[in-house]
N, C-alpha and C positions, 0 to 999 in steps of 0.2 A: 090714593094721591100719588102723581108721578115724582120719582126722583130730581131734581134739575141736573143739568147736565155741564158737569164743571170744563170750564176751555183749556185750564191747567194742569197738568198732575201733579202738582205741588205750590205751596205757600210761605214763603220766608219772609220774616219779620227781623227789623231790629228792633231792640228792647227799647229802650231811653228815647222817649218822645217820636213812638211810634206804638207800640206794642202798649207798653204803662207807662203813663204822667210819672215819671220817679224824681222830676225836678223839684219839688217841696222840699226834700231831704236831704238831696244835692247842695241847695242854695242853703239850707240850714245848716250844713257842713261847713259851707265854706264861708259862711256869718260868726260861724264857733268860731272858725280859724282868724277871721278877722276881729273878734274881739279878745282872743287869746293876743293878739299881737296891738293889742290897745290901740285900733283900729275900729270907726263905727259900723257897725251893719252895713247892709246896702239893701235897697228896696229890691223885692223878691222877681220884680219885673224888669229891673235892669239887667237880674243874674237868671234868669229864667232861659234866654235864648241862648246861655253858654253852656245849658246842662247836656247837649247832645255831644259836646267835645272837652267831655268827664272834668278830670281833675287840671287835668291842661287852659281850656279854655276857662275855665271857673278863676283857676289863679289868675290866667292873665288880664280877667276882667275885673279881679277883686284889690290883686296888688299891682298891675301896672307892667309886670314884667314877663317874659319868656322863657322857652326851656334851658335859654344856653343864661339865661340869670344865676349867679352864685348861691344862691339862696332860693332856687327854683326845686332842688331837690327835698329839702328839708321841710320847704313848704307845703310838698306834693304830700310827701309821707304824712306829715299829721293830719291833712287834709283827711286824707285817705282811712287814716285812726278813726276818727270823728265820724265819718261816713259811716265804716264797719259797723260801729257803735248803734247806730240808728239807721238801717237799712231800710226798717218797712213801717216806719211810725204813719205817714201823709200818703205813701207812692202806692199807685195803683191806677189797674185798666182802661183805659179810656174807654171813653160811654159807649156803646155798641162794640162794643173789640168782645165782648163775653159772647153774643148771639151771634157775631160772625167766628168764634172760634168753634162754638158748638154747632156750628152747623156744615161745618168744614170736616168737622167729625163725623155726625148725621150722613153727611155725604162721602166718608172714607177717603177724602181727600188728605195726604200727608202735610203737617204744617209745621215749620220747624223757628229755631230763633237765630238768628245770626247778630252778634254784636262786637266792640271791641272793649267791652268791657271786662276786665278780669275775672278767672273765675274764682278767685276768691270771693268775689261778691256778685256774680252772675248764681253763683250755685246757690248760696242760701236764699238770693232775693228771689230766684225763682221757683225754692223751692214751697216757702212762706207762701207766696201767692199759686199755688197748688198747678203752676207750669209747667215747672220741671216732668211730671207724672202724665201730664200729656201732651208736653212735645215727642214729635217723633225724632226730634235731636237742639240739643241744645251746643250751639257754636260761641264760645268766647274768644276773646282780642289776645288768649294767649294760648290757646289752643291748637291755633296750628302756627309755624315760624312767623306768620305774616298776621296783618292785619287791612282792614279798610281801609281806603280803597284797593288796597290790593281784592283781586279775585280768588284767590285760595281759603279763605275762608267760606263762602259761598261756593266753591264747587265742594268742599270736603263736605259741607250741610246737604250738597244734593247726592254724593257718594253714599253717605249713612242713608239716606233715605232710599235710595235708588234709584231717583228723579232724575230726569232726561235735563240739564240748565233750560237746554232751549224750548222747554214744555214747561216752563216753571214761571213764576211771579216773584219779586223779590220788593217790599215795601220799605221804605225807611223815609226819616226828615231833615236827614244831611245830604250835601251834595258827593260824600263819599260813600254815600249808601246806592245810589245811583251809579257814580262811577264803578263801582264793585260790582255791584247788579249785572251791568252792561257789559264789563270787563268779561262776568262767568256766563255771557250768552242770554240771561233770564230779560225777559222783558220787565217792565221797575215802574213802583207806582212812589210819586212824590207823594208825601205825609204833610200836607199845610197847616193839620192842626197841633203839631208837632211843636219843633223849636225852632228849626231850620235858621240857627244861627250864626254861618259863612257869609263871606259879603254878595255870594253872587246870589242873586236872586233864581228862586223857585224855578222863573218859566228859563229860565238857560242852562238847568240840568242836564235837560237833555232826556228826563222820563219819559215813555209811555203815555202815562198816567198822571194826573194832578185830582187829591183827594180832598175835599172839607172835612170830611165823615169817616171813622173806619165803616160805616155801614155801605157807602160808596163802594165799598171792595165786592159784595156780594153782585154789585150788577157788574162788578168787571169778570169777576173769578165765573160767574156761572150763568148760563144761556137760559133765555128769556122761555 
């Protein structure tokens, strides 16, 4: 049986509502923190689309305020407590993301993670979910001076790997996944089944690519 023949020599993922559903756990974080502050819940679908823009967009969807809020720091941090606590109770792979990761392997194509999530909790969550051990690199939000959209994170993911940006693929379901993407040269596949929760909508990213499916990725990444 013939090889396929990949159009990429590389594959970048963000984590959080691209890579694994980790929003279950997120929102349950930030439900803790809302009823630690005698505050009621909020249904899992309105806090769902805020889980791609972490503890930032979670608080400003849960309590109403932003980062320059006097109480925006304090909030963050217990947040954050809570989260640690329960990393990997609900969060995991989106359907097909297992047999497009193993086949990426199959194929010795490098695949790596790019996100802005700290590594405080980028390490263990990915190591739990047995990632860590085969990504060909794992990039966090505090790993190099910058973050999303900045493009230094995304070229330093394609420096460890040794990937060309402009031979590369970069997935995510924010629109700073995309701007980042674009920024390090990589052509960028939108994640719709993502969270993709910024106000501008999906088709004015500006991606490549627009996906239902991670399995979608197999007829882009490799010739027919």
């Amino acid at each position: 049986m013939m090889s396929s023949i990949p159009l990429f020599e590389g594959v970048f993922f963000d984590l959080d509502g691209t890579l694994a559903d980790t929003a279950p756990d997120l929102v349950a974080a930030a439900n803790r923190l809302l009823i630690a502050k005698n505050k009621l819940p909020m249904p899992y679908e309105s806090l769902r689309p805020m889980a791609s823009a972490g503890a930032r967009g979670l608080i400003q969807k849960s309590f109403g305020i932003d980062k320059e809020h006097p109480d925006f720091i304090s909030l963050r941090d217990e947040f954050l407590n809570y989260y640690e606590e329960a990393l990997l109770v609900h969060s995991k792979l989106y359907e097909g993301m297992e047999e497009l990761l193993q086949k990426l392997e199959d194929e010795k194509l490098p695949w790596g993670i790019v996100t802005n999530k700290q590594k405080r909790f980028t390490v263990p969550l990915t190591e739990k979910m047995g990632l860590m051990q085969r990504a060909h690199c794992v990039v966090s939000g505090d790993t190099t001076p910058f973050s999303k959209p900045h493009p230094e994170p995304i070229l330093h993911a394609a420096r460890l790997t040794k990937v060309n940006p402009q031979k590369a693929l970069y997935v995510g379901d924010d629109i700073r996944d995309i701007v980042s993407g674009k920024a390090a040269g990589m052509q960028t596949a939108a994640a719709l089944y993502g969270y993709c929760g910024c106000n501008e909508p999906p088709n004015t990213w500006g991606a490549n690519y627009q996906i239902q499916h991670p399995r979608e990725l197999q007829q882009i990444i490799f010739a027919k």
